[in-house]
C-alpha positions as a printed NumPy array, in Angstrom:
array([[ -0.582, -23.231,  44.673],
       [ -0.936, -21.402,  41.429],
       [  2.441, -19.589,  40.453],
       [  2.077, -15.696,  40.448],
       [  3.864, -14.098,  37.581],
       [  2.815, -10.735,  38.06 ],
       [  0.63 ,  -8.457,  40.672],
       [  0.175,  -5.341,  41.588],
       [ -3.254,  -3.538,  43.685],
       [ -5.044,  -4.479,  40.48 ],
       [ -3.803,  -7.043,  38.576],
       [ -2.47 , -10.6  ,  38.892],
       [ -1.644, -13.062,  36.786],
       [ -0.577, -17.079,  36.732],
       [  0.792, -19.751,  35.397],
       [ -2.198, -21.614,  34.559],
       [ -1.49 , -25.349,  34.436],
       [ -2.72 , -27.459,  31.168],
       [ -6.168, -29.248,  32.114],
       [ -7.536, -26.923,  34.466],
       [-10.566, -24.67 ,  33.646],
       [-11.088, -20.952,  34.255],
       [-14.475, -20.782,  35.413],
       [-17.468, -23.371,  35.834],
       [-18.863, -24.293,  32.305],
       [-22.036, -26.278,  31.463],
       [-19.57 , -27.853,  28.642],
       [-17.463, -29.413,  31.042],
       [-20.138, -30.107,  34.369],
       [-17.836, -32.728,  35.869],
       [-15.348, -30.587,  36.96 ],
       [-14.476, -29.432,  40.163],
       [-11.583, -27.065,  40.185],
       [-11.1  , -24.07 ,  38.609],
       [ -8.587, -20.942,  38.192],
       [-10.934, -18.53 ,  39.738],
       [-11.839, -20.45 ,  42.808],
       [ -8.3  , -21.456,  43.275],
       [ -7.05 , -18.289,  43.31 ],
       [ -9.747, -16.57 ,  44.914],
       [ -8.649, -19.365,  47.708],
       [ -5.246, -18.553,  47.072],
       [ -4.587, -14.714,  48.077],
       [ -7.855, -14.768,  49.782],
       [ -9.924, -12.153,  47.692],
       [-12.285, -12.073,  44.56 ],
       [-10.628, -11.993,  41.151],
       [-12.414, -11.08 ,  38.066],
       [-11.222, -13.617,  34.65 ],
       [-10.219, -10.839,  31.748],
       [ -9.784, -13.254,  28.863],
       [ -9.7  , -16.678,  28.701],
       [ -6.862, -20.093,  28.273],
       [ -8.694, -22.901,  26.564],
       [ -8.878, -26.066,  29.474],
       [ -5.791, -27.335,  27.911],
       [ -3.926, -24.411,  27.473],
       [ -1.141, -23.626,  29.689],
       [  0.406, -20.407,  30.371],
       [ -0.189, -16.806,  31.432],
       [ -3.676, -16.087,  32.308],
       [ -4.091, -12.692,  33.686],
       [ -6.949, -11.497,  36.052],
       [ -8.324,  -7.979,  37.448],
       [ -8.914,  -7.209,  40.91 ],
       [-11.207,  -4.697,  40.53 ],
       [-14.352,  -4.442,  38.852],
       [-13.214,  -1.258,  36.252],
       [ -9.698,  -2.691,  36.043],
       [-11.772,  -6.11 ,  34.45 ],
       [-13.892,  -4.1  ,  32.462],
       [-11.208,  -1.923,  30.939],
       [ -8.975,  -4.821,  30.71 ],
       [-11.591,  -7.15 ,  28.764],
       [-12.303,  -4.369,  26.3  ],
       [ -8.477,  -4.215,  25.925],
       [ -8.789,  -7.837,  24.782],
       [-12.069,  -7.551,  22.679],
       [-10.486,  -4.608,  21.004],
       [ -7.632,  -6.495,  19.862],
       [ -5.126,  -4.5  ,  21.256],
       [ -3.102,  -7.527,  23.508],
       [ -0.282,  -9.019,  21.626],
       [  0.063, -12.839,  22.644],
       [  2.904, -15.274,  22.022],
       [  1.963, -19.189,  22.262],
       [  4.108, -22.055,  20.927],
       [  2.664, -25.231,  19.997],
       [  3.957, -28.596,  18.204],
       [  2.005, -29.71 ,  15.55 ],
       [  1.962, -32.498,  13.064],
       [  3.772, -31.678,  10.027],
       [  6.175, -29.853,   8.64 ],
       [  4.578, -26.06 ,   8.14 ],
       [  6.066, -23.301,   5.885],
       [  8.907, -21.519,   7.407],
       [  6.418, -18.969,   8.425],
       [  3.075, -17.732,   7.443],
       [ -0.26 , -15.65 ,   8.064],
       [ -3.259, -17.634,   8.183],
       [ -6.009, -15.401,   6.617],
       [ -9.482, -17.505,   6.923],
       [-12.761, -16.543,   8.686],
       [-13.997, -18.44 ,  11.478],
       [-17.716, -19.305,  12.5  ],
       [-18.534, -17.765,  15.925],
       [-18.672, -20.672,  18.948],
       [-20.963, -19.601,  21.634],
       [-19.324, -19.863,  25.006],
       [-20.951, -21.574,  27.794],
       [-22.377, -18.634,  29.057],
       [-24.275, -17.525,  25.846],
       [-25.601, -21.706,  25.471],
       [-29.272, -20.465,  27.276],
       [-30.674, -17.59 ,  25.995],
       [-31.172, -14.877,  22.814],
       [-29.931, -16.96 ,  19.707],
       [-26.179, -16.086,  19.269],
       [-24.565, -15.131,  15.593],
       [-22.623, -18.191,  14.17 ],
       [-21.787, -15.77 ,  10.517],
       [-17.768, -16.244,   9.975],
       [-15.588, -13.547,  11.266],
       [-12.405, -12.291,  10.614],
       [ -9.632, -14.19 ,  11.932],
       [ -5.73 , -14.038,  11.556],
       [ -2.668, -16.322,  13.043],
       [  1.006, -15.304,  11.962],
       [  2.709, -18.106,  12.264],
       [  6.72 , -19.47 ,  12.641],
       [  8.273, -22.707,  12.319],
       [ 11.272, -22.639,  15.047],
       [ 12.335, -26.642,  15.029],
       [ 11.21 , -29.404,  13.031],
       [ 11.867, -33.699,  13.297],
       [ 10.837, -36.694,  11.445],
       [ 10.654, -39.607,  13.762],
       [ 11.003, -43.505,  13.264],
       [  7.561, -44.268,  14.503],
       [  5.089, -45.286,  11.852],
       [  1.828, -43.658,  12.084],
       [ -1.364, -44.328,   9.775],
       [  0.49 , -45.454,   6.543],
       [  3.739, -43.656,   7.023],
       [  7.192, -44.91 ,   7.852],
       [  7.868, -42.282,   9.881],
       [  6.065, -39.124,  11.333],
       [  6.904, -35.591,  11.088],
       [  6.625, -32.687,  13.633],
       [  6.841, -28.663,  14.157],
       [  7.403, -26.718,  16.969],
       [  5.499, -23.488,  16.627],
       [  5.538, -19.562,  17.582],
       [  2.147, -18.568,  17.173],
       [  1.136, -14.991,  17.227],
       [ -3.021, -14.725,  17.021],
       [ -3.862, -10.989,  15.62 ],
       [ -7.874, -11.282,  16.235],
       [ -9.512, -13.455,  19.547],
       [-11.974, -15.911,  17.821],
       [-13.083, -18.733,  19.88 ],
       [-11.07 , -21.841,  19.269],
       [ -8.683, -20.096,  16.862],
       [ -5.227, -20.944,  16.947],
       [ -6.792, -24.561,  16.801],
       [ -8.996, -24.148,  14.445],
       [ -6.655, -22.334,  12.524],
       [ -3.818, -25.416,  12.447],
       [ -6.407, -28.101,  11.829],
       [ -7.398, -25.914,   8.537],
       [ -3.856, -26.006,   7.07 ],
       [ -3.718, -29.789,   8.017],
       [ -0.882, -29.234,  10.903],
       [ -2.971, -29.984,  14.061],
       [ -2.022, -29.192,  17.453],
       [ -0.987, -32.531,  19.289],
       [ -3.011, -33.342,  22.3  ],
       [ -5.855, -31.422,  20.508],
       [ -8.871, -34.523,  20.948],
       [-11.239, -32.089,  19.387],
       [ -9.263, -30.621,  16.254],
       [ -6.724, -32.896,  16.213],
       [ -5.693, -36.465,  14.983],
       [ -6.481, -38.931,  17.409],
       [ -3.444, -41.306,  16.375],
       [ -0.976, -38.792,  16.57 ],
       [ -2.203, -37.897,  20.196],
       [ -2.   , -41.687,  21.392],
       [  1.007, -42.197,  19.884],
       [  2.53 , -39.183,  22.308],
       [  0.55 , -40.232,  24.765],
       [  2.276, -44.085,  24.457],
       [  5.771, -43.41 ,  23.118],
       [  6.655, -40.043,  24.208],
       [  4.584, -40.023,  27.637],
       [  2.867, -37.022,  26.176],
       [ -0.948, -36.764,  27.59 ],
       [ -1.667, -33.232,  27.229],
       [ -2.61 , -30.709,  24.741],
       [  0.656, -29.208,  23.51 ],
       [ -0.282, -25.383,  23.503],
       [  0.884, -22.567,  25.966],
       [  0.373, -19.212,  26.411],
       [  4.133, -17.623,  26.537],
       [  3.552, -13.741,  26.894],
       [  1.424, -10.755,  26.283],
       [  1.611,  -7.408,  25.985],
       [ -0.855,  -4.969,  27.162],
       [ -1.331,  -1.59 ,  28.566],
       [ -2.229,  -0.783,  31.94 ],
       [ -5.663,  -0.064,  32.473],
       [ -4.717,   2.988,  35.33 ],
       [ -1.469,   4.329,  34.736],
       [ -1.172,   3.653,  30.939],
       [  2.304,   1.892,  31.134],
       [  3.266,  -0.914,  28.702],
       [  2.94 ,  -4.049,  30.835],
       [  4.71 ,  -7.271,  29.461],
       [  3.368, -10.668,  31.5  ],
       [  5.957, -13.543,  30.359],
       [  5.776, -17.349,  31.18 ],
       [  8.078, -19.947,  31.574],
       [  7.06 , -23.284,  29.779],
       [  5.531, -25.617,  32.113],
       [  7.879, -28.516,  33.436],
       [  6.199, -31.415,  30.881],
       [  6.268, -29.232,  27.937],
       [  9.798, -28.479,  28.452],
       [ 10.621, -32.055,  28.833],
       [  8.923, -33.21 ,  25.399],
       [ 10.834, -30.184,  23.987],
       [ 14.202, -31.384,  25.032],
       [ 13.367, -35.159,  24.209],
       [ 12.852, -34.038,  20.633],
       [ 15.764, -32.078,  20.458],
       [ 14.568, -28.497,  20.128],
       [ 16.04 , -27.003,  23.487],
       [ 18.436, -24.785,  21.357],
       [ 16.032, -24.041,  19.053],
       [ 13.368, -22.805,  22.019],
       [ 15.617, -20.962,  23.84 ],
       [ 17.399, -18.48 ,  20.577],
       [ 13.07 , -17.912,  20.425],
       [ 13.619, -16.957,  24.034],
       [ 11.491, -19.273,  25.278],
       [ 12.002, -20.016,  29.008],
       [ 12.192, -23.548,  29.462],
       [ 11.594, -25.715,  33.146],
       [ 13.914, -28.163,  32.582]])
């Protein structure tokens, strides 16, 4: 079962666990399960993907159950006007905060891979970033000593494809788990010392406005039960929780 963190006649939205997709993609033709079908199993009625939660992304992924509540919703997201929190740990020690101001080349989804020739020019693209706990651990790692990590409140203030990633691999401080923009010893090292196999990004909140009667609607998430436990094994429970982070510990 899918954890419901919100519904009402039109909306509902989940916890959506890392590794799971959203919808069927030609990228990814192996898999079987997805959010939409599970859901659609789940409360027994079609549901209509807004936005989108990279495969490993966890966290709040909200969904329409109407037709003009998706539409109205998805411009609502394409207009910029959702504010999202995610947290992330990344390699490195990063600034005590920042804005990360640098365009992005547009990635075709899967739906847009057949067809009219898509626009790759850079676009705008802006993360505000915040370092909330950092450690240095004992494990040696290419030719250091030891290894340094961040734990991350991530704010993204435009929706490219890919960006929060893309974004952290540019000022060298990679999301672990990331196998695509990330550094592949630093993920098998969590994966063998820390018993960390998953992409270390989650969706924590947004804030939008409801697409009938206007209202300010806030969707939070709890951190997912792994996540949490990687968080307290490094020593940042305090740390996440004065961000008022919700941890499942």
């Amino acid at each position: 079962m899918l954890p419901i963190l919100y519904r009402d006649d039109l909306l509902i939205a989940i916890h959506k666990p890392a590794n799971l997709l959203v919808h069927r993609t030609v990228l990814d033709r192996h898999e079987t399960r997805f959010a939409v079908q599970l859901l659609r199993d789940q409360i027994g009625q079609r549901v209509y993907p807004v936005h989108r939660l990279d495969k490993g992304t966890s966290g709040a992924l909200l969904f329409a159950l109407d037709k003009d509540a998706g539409r109205e919703l998805s411009w609502q997201f394409e207009r910029q006007q959702v504010q999202k929190r995610y947290l992330a740990v990344v390699r490195g020690h990063p600034d005590a905060e920042g804005l990360i101001d640098h365009p992005l080349s547009r990635r075709p989804d899967d739906l847009e891979w057949i067809g009219e020739k898509v626009e790759t020019a850079p676009q705008a693209a802006q993360t505000r970033y915040r370092t909330l706990a950092t450690v240095e651990l004992p494990i040696t790692v290419e030719r250091y000593p030891s290894s340094r990590y961040a734990l991350l409140e991530l704010e993204p203030l435009t929706g490219r494809r890919h960006q929060l990633r893309r974004h952290l691999k540019h000022i060298a401080h990679p999301i672990i788990g990331d196998s695509t923009y990330g550094k592949g010893r630093h993920n098998r090292m969590f994966a063998d010392q820390l018993d960390c196999r998953r992409m270390l990004l989650a969706c924590l909140e947004m804030e939008l406005t409801h697409p009938v009667s206007g209202a300010p609607l806030r969707i939070a998430c709890p951190l997912e039960a792994g996540f949490s436990a990687l968080i307290e094994r490094l020593g940042w429970t305090d740390a996440a929780r004065d961000a008022g982070i919700e941890l499942t510990i």
